[in-house]
N, C-alpha and C positions, 0 to 999 in steps of 0.2 A: 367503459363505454362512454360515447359521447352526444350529446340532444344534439337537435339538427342547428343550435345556436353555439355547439361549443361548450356546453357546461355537463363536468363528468355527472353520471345518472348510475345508479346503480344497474346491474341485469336483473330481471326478475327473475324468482326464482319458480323452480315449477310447480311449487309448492301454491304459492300467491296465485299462478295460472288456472293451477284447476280450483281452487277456492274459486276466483271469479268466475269460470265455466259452470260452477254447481252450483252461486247462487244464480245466474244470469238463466241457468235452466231450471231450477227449482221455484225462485222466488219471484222474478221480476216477471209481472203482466200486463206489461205494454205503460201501466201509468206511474207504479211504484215497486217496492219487494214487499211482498208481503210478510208480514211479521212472523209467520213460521209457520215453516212449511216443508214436512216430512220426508225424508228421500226414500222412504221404503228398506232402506238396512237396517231398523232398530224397529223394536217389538214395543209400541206405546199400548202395549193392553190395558197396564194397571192406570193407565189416567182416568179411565172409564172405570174402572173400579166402586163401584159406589159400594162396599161391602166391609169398607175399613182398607184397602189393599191399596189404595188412590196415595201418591207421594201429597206433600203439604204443597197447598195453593198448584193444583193441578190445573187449574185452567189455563195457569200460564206457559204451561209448554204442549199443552191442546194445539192443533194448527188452527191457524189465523187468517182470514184476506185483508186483515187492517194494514192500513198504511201510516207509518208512523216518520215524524220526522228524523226523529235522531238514528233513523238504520237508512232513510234513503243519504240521509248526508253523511254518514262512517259511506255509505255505499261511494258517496259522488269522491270524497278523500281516497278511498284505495284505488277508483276508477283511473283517478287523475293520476293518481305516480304510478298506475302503470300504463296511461297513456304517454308519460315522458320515457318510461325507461323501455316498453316493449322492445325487440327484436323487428327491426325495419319489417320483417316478412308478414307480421303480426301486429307493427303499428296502427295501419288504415284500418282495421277491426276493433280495435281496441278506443281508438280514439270515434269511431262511429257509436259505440256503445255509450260511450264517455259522453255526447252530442246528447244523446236520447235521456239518458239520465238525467244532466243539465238541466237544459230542458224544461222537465217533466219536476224538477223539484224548486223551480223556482216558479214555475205558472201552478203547480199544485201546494204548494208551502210558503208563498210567501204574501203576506198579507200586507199590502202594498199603504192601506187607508190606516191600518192599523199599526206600519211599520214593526212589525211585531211578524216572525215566523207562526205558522200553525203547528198544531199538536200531529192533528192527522190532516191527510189531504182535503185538497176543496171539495173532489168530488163525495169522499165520504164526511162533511159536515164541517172540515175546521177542527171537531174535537170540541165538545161544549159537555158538562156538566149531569148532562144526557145519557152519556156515554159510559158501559160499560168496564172495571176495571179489566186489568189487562192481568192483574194477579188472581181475584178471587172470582172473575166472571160474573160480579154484581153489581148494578148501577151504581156510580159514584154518588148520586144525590137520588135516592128511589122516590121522595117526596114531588121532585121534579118531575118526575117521568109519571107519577099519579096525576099532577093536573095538567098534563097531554100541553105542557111547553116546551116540546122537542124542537120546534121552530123557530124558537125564539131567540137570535143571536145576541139577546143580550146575557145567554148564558156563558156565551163563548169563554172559556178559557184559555191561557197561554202559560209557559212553563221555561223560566231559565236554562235550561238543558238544552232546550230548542234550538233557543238563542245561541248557546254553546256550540252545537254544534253543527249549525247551518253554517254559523262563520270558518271554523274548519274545516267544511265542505266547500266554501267559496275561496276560503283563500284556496285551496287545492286546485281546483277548477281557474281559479285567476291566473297562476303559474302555468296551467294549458295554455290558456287565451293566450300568454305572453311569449310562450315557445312559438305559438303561430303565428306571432305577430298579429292580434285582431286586439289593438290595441283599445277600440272604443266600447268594447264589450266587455276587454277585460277592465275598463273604468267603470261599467255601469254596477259591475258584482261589484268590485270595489267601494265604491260609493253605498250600495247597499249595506258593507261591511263596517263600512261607519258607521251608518245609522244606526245599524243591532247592535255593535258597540255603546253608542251614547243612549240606546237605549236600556242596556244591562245595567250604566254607571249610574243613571238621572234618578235622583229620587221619585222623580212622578214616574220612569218607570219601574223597572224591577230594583234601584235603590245600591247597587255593592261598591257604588262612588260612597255611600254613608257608612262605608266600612272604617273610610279613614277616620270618621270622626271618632271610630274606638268603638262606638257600641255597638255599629250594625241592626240598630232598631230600623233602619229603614228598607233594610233590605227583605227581600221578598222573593222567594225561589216561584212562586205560581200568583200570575192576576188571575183575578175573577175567581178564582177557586182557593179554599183556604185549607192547606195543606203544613206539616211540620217541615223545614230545610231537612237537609242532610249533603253528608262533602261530598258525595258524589254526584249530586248535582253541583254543588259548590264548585267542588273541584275543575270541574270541566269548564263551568263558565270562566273559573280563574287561567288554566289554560288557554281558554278562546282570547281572552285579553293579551294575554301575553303574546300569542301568538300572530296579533292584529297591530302589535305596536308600531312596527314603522311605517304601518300604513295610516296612524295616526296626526299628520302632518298639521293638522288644526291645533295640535295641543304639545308643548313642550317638552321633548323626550325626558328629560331628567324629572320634569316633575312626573310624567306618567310615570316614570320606573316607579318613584316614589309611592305614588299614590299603588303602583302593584305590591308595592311591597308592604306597605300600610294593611292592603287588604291581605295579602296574605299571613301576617302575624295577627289581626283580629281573629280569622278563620282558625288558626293555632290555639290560640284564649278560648274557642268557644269549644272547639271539637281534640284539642289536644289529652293523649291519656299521659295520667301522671300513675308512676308506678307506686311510690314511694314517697319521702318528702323532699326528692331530691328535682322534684316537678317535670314539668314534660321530657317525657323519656325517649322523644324522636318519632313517634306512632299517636295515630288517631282513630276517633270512637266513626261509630256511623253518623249519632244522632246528638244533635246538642246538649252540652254537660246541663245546658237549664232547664231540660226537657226530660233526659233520662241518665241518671249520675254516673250509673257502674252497672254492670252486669247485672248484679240483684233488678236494679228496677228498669231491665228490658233492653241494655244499651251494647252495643258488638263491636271490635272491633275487626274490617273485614278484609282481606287479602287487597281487593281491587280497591277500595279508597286509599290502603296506605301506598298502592302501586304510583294513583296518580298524584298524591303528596309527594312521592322523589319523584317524579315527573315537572311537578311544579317547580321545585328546588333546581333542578338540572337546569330546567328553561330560563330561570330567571338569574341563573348561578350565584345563588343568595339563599341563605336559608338564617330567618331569626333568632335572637339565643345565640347559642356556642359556636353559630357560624357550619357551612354545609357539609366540609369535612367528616364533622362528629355527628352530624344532622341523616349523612347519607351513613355513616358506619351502623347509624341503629335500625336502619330499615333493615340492612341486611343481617341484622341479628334477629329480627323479627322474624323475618323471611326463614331464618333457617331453624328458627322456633316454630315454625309451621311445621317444615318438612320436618321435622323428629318426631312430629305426634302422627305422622302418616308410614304407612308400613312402607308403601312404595317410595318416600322420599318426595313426593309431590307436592305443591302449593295450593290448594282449594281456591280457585279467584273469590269467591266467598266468603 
């Protein structure tokens, strides 16, 4: 198939079709998706469980009205390629929806004085310090919430992840604007995509420009709220770069690659598992080797971060050490160390 400019698009599939159908009728209400939100096929008794039956960190798949940013902009990215690839009959739909989303996640997410994405939407607070976890259902900071400074934006928080993936909501959304030709609109995401940019790289703000210096002391996966990293947020904002690059026109491709590649080998150093003494064996931990060493003291390594390490590897077509050949053969040995410990053969994203 072909976009109304001529560039082959893939068909959706019906697969993709109804996924957007059930979240667009399940989750989305009118300003965001809501963070989860049950369709009635599956039996959530035991989360109510309070009797020992309750799975671990049950609130997290308790349903939710919160509005978060990294599911409205996964939302705005799937929206957008299938507003380029629908089916003529099912385009004007698709691309209406696609409008609304827009939208609704750059007047509700994106904080304009702070240059900075929000956590959650404006209308529910920005996201501040205030705010209940999203895994254990208990105030992030309870001390805060005892002397009643729920209104106080100078708790407000922000979160590299955000960052991450607003800009892979926008580029998606920018490639719409540009099949329509609304070319000043798709400058204006654009130009926002810069700024989230130099602000993930700037040490004044979240710092992963000070990756290249080797240590990565300046980097900072959450302002305002003091939180441990992990590569899956890592990950993503690395992806978000890489995927922003040629829109980087302020700054020299070659040294950008460079500098992606710089961060992506300190990210290796901190979070790479070594099996052996034959050192990094191609996979990575969740949590920083300076924070939690090995398993013994509380460290995993989990399906979906080593997923977006060959992700990162692919995108950059560069992988440090032995080079991506050997880089991409150990993920899929991992992978299939997964599936032999599962009866069905399956991969736990987990």
């Amino acid at each position: 198939a072909q976009s109304r400019l001529g560039r082959e698009v893939d068909e959706p599939d019906d697969a993709a079709e109804r996924i957007a159908d059930a979240l667009w009728g399940h989750s989305w209400d009118g300003t965001s998706f809501r963070r989860r939100s049950h369709s009635g096929l599956w039996d959530h008794a035991r989360l109510d469980d309070e009797d020992g039956g309750a799975p671990e960190q049950a609130h997290y798949y308790r349903e939710s009205d919160e509005h978060r940013c990294v599911q409205h902009g996964m939302a705005l990215l799937f929206w957008s390629t299938l507003a380029l690839s629908s089916r003529a009959d099912d385009a004007y739909h698709r691309e209406k929806q696609c409008d609304l989303i827009a939208n609704a996640f750059v007047e509700q997410f994106w904080d304009g004085d702070a240059r900075r994405w929000r956590t959650l939407s404006a209308v529910q607070g920005g996201g501040n310090i205030s705010r209940c976890s999203a895994s254990s259902g208990k105030a992030i900071n309870p001390s805060v919430v005892k002397q009643g400074k729920v209104e106080n934006q100078s708790l407000a928080y922000y979160r590299a992840v955000d960052q991450a993936v607003a800009i892979l909501g926008c580029l998606g959304l920018a490639n719409v604007l540009e099949e329509r030709q609304l070319h000043y609109q798709r400058d204006e995401i654009i130009e926002i995509v810069r700024i989230t940019v130099e602000e993930l790289l700037s040490t004044e703000g979240f710092g992963y420009g000070g990756d290249c210096e080797g240590n990565g002391e300046a980097t900072r996966s959450y302002i305002g709220l003091n939180r441990n990293r992990n590569f899956w947020h890592d990950g993503w904002v690395l992806i978000a770069l890489i995927s922003a690059q040629r829109h980087m026109s302020s700054q020299n491709s070659d040294s950008y690659q460079a500098e992606l590649q710089s961060i992506f080998t300190n990210l290796i150093q901190q979070y790479g598992y070594s099996s052996s003494s034959n050192g990094f064996d191609g996979t990575v931990w969740h949590w920083q080797k300076s924070l939690k060493k090995d398993v013994e003291r509380g460290n995993v390594r989990y399906c979906g971060d080593n997923a977006l390490l060959y992700a990162i590897s692919k995108s950059l077509n560069w992988a440090p050490g032995s080079g991506k050949e050997q880089f991409n053969l150990k993920f899929w040995q991992f992978i299939r160390m997964l599936q032999a410990n599962d009866d069905t053969g399956l991969v736990s994203v987990a």
